[in-house]
C-alpha positions as CSV (number, residue, x, y, z in Angstrom):
1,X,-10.2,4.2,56.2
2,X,-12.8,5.1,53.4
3,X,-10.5,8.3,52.6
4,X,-7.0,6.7,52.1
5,X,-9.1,3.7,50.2
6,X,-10.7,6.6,47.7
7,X,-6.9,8.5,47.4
8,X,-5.4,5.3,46.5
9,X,-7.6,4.3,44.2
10,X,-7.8,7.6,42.6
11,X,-4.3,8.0,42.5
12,X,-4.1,4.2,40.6
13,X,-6.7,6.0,38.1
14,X,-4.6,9.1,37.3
15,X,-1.1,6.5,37.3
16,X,-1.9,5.1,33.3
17,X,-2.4,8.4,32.1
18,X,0.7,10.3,33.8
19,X,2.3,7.0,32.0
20,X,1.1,7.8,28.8
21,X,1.8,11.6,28.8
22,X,5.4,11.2,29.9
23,X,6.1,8.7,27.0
24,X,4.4,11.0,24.5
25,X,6.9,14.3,26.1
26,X,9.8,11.8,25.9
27,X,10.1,9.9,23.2
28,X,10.8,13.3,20.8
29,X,13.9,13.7,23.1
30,X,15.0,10.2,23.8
31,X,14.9,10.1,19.5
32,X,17.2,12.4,18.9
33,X,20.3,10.6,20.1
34,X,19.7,7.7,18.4
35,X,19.0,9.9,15.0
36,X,22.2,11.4,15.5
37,X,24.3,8.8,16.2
38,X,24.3,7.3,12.6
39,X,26.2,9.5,10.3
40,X,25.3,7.1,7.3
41,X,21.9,8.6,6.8
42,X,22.8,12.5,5.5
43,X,21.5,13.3,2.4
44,X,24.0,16.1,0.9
45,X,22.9,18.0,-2.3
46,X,24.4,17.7,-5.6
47,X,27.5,20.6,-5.8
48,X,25.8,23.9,-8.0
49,X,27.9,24.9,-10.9
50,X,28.8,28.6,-11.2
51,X,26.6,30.2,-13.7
52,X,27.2,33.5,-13.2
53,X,23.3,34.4,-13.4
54,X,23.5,35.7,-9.8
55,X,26.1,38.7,-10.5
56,X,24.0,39.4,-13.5
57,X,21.1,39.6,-11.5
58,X,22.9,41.9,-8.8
59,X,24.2,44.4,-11.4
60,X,20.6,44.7,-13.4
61,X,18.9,45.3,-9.7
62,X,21.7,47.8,-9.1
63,X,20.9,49.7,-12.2
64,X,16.8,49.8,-11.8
């Protein structure tokens, strides 16, 4: 009786922190959903204008 008493209550012991380490792994991957589900929140950037400075970088490159 003294053996299944000490497995129990070592098993009530290691239950709090299994807890606690399978929220910490899931909450990453139970996030994601809910991030994505809202299409409000993207941040685009501005549209660049064509300058032209990257052709005249590629044919000065070209020549060196």
């Amino acid at each position: 009786m003294n053996r299944i008493a000490a497995n129990t209550l070592q098993t009530l012991r290691l239950l709090p922190r299994a807890a606690l380490v399978l929220v910490a792994l899931s909450a990453p991957v139970l996030a994601v959903p809910m991030m994505r589900a809202d299409a409000g929140s993207t941040i685009e950037a501005p549209a660049l204008r064509n300058s032209g400075v990257g052709f005249v970088l590629l044919v000065s490159l070209q020549r060196g």
